[in-house]
KOLGU-4560 file (N, C-alpha, C; in nm, 3 decimals, padded with zeros to 5 digits):
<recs>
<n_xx: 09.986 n_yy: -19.517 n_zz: 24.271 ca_xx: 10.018 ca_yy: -19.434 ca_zz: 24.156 c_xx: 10.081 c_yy: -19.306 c_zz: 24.211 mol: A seq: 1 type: UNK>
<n_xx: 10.200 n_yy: -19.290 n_zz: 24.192 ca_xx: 10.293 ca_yy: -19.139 ca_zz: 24.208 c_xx: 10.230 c_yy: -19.070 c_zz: 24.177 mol: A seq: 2 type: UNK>
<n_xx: 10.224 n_yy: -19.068 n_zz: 24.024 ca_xx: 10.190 ca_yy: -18.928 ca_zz: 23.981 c_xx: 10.022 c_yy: -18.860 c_zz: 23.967 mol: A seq: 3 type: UNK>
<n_xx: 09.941 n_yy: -18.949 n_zz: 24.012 ca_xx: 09.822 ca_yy: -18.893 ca_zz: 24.038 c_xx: 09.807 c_yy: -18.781 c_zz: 24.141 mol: A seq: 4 type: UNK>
<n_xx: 09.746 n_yy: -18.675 n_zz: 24.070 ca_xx: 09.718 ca_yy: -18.569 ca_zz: 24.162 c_xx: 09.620 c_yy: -18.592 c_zz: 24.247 mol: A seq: 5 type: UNK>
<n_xx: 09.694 n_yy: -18.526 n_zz: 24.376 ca_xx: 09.632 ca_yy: -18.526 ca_zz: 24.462 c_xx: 09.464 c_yy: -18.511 c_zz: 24.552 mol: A seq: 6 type: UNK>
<n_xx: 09.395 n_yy: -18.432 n_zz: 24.432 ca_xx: 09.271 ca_yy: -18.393 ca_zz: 24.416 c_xx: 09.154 c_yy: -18.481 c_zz: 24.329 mol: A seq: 7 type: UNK>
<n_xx: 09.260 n_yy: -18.586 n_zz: 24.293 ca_xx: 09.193 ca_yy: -18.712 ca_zz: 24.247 c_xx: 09.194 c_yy: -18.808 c_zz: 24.316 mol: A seq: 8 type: UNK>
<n_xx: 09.193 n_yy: -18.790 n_zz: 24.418 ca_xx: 09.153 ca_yy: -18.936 ca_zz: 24.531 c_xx: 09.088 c_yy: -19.054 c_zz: 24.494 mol: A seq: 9 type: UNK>
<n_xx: 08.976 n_yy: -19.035 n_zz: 24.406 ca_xx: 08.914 ca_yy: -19.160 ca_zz: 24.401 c_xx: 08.910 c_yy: -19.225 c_zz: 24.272 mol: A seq: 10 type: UNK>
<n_xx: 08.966 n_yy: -19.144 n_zz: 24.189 ca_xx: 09.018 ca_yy: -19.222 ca_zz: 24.052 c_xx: 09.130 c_yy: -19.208 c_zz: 24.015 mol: A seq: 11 type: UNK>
<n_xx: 09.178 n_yy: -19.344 n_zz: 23.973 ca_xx: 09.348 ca_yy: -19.391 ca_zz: 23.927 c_xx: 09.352 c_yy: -19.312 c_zz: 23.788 mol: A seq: 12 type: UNK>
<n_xx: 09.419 n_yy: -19.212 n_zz: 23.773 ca_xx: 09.456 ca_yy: -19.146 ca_zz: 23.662 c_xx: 09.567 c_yy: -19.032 c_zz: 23.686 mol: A seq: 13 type: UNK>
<n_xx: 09.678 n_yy: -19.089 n_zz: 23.607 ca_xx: 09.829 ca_yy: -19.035 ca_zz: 23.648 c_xx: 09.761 c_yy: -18.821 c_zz: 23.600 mol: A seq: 14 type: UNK>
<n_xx: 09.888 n_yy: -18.793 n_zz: 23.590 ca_xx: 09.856 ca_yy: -18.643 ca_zz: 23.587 c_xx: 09.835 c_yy: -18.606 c_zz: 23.446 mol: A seq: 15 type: UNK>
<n_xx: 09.942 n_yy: -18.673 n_zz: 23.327 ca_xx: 09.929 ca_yy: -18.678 ca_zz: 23.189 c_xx: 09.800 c_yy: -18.664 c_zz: 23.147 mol: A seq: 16 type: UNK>
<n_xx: 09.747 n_yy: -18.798 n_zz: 23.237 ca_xx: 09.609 ca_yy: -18.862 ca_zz: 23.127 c_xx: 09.487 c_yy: -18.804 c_zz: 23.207 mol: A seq: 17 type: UNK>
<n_xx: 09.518 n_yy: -18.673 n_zz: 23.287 ca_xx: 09.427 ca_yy: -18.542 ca_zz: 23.310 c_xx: 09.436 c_yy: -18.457 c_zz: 23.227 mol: A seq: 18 type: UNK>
<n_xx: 09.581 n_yy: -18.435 n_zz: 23.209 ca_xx: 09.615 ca_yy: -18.357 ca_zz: 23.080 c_xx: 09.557 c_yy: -18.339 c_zz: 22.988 mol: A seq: 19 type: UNK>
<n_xx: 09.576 n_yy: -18.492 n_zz: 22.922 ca_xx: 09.491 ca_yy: -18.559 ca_zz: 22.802 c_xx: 09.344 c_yy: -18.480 c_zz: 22.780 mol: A seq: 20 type: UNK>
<n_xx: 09.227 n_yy: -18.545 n_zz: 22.945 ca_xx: 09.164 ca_yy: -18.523 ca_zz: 22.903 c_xx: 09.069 c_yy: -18.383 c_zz: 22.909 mol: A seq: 21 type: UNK>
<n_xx: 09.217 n_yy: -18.322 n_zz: 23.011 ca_xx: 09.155 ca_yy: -18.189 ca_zz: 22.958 c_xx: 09.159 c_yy: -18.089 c_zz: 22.824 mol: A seq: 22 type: UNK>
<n_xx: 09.230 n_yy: -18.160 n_zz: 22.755 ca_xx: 09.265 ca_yy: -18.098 ca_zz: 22.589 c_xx: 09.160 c_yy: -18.208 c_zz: 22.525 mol: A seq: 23 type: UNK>
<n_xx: 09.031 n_yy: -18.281 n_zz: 22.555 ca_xx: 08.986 ca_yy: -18.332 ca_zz: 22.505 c_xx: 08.883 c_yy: -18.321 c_zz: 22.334 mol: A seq: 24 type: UNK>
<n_xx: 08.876 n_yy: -18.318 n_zz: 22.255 ca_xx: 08.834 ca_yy: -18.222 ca_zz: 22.150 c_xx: 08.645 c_yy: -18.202 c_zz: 22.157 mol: A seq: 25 type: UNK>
<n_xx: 08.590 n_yy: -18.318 n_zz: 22.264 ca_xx: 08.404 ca_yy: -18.276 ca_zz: 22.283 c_xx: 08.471 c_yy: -18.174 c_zz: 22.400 mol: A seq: 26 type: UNK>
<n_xx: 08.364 n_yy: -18.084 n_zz: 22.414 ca_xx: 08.362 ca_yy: -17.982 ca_zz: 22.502 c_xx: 08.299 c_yy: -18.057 c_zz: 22.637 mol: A seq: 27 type: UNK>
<n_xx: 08.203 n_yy: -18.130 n_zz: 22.595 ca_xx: 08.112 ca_yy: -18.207 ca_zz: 22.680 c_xx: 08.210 c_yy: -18.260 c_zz: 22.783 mol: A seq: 28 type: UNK>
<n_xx: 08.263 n_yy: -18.345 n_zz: 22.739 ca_xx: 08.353 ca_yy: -18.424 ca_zz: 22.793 c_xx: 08.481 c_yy: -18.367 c_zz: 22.871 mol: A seq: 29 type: UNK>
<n_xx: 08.560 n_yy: -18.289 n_zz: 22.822 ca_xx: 08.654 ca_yy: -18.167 ca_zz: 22.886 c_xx: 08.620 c_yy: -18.158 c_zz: 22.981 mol: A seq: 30 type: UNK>
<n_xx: 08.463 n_yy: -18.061 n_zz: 22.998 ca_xx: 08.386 ca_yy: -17.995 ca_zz: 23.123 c_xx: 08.385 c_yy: -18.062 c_zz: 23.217 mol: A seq: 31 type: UNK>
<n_xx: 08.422 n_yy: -18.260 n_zz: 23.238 ca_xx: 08.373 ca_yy: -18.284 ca_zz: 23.335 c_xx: 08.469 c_yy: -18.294 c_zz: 23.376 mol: A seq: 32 type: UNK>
<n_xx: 08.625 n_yy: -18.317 n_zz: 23.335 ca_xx: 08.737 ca_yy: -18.288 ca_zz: 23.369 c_xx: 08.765 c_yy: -18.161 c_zz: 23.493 mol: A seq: 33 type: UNK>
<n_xx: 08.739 n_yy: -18.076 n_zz: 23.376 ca_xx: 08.767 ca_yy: -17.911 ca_zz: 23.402 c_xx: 08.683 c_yy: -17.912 c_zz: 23.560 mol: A seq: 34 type: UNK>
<n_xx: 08.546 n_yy: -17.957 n_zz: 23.542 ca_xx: 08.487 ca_yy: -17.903 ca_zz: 23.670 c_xx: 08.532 c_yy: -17.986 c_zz: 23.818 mol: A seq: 35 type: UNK>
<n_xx: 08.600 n_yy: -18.123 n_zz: 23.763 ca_xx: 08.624 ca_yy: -18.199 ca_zz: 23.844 c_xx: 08.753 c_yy: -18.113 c_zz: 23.905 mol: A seq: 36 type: UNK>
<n_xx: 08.834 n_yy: -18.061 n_zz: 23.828 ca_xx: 08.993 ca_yy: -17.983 ca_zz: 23.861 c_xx: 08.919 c_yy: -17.825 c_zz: 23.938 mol: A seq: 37 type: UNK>
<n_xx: 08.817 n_yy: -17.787 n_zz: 23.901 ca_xx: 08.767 ca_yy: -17.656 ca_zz: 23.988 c_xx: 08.698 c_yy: -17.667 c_zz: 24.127 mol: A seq: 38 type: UNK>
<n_xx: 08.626 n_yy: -17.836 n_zz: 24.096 ca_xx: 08.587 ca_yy: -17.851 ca_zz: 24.256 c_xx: 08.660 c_yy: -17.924 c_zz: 24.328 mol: A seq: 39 type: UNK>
<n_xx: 08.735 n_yy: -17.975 n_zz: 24.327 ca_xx: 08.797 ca_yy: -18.087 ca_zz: 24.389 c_xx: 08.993 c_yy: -17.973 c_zz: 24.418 mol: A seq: 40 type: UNK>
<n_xx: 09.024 n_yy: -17.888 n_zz: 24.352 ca_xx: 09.147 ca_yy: -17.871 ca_zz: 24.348 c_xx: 09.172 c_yy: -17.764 c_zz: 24.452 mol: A seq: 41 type: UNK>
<n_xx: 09.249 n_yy: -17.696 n_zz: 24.528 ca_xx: 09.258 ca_yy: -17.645 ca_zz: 24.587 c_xx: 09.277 c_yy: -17.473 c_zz: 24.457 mol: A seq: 42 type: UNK>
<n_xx: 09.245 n_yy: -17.350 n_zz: 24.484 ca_xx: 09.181 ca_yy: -17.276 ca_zz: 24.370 c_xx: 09.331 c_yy: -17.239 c_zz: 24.311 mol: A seq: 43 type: UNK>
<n_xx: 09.427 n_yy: -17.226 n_zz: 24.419 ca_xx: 09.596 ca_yy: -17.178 ca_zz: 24.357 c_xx: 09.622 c_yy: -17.281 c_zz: 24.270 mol: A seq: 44 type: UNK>
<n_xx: 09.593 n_yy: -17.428 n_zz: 24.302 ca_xx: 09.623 ca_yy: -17.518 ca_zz: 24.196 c_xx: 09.541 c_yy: -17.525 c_zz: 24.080 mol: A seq: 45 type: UNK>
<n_xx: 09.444 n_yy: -17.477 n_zz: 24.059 ca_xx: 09.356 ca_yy: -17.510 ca_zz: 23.957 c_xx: 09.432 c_yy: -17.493 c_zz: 23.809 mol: A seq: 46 type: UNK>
<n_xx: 09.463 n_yy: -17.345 n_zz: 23.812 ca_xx: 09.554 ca_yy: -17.262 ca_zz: 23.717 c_xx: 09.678 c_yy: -17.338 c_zz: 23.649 mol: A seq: 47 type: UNK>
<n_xx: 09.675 n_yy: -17.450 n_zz: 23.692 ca_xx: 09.845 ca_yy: -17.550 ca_zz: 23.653 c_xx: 09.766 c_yy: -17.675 c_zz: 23.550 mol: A seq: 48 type: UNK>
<n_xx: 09.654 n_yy: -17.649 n_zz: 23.583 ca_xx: 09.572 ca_yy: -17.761 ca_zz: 23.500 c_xx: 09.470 c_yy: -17.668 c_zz: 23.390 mol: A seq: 49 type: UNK>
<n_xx: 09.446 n_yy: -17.583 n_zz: 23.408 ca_xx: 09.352 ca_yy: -17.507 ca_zz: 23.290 c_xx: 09.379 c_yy: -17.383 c_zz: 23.300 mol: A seq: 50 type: UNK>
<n_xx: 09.314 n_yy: -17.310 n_zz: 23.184 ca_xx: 09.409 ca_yy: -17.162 ca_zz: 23.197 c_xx: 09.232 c_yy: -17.076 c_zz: 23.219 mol: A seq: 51 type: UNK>
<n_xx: 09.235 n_yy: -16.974 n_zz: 23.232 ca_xx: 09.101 ca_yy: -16.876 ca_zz: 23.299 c_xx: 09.052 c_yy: -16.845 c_zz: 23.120 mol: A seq: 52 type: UNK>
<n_xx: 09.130 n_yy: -16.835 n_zz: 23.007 ca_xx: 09.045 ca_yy: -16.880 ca_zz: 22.865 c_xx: 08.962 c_yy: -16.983 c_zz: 22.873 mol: A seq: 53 type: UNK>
<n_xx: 09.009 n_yy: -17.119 n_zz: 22.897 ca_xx: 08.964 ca_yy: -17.229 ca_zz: 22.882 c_xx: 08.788 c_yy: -17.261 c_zz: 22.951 mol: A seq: 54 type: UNK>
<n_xx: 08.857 n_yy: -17.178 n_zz: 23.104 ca_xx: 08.726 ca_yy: -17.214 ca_zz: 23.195 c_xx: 08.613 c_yy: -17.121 c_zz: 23.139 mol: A seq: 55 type: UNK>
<n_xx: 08.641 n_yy: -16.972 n_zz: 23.045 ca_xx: 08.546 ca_yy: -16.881 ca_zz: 22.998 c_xx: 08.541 c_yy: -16.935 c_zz: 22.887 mol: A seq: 56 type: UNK>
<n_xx: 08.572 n_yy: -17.018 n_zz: 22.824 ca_xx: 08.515 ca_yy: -17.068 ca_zz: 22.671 c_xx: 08.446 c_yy: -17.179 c_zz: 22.681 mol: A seq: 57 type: UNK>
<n_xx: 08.478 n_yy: -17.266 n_zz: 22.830 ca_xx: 08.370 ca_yy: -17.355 ca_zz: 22.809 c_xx: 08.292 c_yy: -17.349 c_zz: 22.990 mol: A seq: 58 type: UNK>
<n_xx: 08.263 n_yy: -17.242 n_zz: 23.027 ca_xx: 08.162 ca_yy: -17.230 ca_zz: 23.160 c_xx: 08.021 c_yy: -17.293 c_zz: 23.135 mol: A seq: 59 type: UNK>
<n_xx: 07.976 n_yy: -17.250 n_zz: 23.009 ca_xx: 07.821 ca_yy: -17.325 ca_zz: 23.014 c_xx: 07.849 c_yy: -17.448 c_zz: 23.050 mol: A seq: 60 type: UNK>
<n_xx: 07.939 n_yy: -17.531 n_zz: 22.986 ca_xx: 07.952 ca_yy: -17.691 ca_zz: 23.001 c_xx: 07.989 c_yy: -17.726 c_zz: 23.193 mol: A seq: 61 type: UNK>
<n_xx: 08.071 n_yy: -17.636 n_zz: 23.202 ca_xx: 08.165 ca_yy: -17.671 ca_zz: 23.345 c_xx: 08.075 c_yy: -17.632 c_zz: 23.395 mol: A seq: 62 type: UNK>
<n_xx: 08.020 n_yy: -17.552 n_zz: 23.441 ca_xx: 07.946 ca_yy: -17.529 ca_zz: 23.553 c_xx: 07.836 c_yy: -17.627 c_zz: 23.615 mol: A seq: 63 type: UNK>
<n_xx: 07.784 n_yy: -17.703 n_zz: 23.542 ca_xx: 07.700 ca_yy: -17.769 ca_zz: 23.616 c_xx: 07.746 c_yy: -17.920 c_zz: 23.655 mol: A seq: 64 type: UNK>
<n_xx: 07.888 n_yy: -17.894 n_zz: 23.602 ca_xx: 07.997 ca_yy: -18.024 ca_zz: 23.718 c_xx: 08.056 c_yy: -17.935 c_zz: 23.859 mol: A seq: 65 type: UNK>
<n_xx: 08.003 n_yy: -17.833 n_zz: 23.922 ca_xx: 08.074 ca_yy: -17.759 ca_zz: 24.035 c_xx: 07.991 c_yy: -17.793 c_zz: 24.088 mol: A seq: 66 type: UNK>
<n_xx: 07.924 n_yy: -17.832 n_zz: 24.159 ca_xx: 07.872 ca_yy: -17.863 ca_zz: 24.254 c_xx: 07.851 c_yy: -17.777 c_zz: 24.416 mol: A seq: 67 type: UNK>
<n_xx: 07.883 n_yy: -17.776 n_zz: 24.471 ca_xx: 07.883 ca_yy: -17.672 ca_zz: 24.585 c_xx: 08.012 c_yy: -17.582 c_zz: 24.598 mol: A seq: 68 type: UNK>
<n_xx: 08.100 n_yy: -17.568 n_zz: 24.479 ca_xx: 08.159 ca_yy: -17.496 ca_zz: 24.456 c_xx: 08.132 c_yy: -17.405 c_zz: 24.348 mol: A seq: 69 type: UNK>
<n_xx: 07.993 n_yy: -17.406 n_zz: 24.267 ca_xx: 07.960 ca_yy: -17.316 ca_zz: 24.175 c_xx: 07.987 c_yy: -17.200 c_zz: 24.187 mol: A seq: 70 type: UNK>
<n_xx: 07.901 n_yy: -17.175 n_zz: 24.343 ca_xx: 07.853 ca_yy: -17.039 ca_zz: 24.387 c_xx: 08.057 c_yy: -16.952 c_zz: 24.409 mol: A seq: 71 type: UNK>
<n_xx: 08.109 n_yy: -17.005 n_zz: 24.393 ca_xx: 08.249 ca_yy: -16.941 ca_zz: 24.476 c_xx: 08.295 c_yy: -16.945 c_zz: 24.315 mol: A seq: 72 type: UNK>
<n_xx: 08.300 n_yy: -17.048 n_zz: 24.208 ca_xx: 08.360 ca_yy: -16.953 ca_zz: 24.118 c_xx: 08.255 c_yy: -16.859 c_zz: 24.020 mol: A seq: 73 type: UNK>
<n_xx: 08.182 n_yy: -16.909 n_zz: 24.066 ca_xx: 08.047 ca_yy: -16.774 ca_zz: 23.960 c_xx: 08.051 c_yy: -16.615 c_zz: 24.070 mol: A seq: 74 type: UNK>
<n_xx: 08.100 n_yy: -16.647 n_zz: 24.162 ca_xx: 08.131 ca_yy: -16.500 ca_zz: 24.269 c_xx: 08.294 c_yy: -16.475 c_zz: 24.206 mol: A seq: 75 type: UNK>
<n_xx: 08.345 n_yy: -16.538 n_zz: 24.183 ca_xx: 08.518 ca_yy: -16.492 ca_zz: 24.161 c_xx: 08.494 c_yy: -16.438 c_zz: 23.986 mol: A seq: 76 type: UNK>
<n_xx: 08.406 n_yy: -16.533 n_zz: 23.917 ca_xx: 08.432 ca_yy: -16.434 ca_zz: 23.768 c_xx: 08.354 c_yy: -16.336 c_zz: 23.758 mol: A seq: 77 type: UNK>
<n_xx: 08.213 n_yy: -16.332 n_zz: 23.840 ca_xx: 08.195 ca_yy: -16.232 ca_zz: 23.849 c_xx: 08.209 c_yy: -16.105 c_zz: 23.929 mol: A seq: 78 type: UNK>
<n_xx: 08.293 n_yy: -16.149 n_zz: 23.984 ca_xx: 08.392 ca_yy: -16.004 ca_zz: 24.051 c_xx: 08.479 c_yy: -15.979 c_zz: 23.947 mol: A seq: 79 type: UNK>
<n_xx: 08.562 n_yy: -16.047 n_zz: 23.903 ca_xx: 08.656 ca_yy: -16.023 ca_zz: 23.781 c_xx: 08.540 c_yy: -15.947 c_zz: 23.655 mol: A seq: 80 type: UNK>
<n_xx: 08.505 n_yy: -15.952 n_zz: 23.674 ca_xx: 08.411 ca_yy: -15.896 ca_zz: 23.542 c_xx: 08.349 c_yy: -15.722 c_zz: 23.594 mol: A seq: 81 type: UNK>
<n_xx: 08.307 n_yy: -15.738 n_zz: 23.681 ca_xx: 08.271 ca_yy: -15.629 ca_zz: 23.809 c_xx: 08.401 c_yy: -15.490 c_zz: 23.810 mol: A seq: 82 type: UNK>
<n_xx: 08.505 n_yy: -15.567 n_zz: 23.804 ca_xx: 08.633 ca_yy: -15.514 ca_zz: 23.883 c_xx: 08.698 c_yy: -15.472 c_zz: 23.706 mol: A seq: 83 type: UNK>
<n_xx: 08.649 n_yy: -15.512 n_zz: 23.592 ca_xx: 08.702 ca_yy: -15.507 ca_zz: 23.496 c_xx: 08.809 c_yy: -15.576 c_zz: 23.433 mol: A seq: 84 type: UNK>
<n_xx: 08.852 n_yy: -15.673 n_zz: 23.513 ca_xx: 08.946 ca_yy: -15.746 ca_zz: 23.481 c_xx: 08.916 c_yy: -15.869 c_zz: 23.361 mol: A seq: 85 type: UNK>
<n_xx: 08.797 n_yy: -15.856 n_zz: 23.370 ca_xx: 08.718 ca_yy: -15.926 ca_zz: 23.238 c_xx: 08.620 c_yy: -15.894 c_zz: 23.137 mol: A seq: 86 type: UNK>
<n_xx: 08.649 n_yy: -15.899 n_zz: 23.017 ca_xx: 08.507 ca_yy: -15.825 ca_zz: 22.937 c_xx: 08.381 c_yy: -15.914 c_zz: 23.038 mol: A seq: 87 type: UNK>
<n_xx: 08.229 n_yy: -15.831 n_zz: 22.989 ca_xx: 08.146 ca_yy: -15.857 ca_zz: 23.005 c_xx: 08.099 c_yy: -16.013 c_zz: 22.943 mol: A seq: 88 type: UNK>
<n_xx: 08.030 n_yy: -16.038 n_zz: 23.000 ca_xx: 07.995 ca_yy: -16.232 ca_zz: 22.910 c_xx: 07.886 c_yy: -16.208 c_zz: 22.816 mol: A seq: 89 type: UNK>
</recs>
C-alpha cells in the first residue's frame, strides 16, 4: 500500500481512511485514532493529521491511548498552558 502512512506499520489503512477515521462522529472511537497518530507519529507530523483544537477537545478520550508517550504530550500542553499559549483546562 503507497499511500499508507508511514507510522502505521502494522495496519493496512491508506492515509484517506485515517482521515476518515479521524473525523469519526463517537469521540470514543476518534481517540484511538488520534492517540494512535500522537504515539506512533513523529510530533512535526502529528499536526498534518489533527489540529491542537481537536487533541484539547477530545484529551480525556486520547490520552489513555498514549501510552509511553503520555508523559511528553501532557509536559508539552502543559507547558503551553504554563507559557500562556493556552487557556487554562
Amino acid at each position: 500500500m503507497s499511500d499508507r502512512p508511514y507510522f502505521l506499520w502494522d495496519v493496512e489503512l491508506s492515509d484517506s481512511e485515517l482521515r476518515q477515521r479521524l473525523q469519526h462522529p463517537d469521540p470514543r472511537i476518534r481517540a484511538q485514532w488520534q492517540g494512535r497518530v500522537l504515539r506512533e507519529a513523529r510530533p512535526c507530523d502529528v499536526w498534518r493529521y489533527v489540529s491542537l483544537d481537536e487533541v484539547l477537545r477530545d484529551w480525556p478520550h486520547i490520552e489513555r491511548h498514549l501510552g509511553t508517550r503520555r508523559a511528553f504530550w501532557r509536559w508539552l500542553i502543559e507547558g503551553w498552558r504554563r507559557d500562556g499559549l493556552l487557556p487554562a483546562a
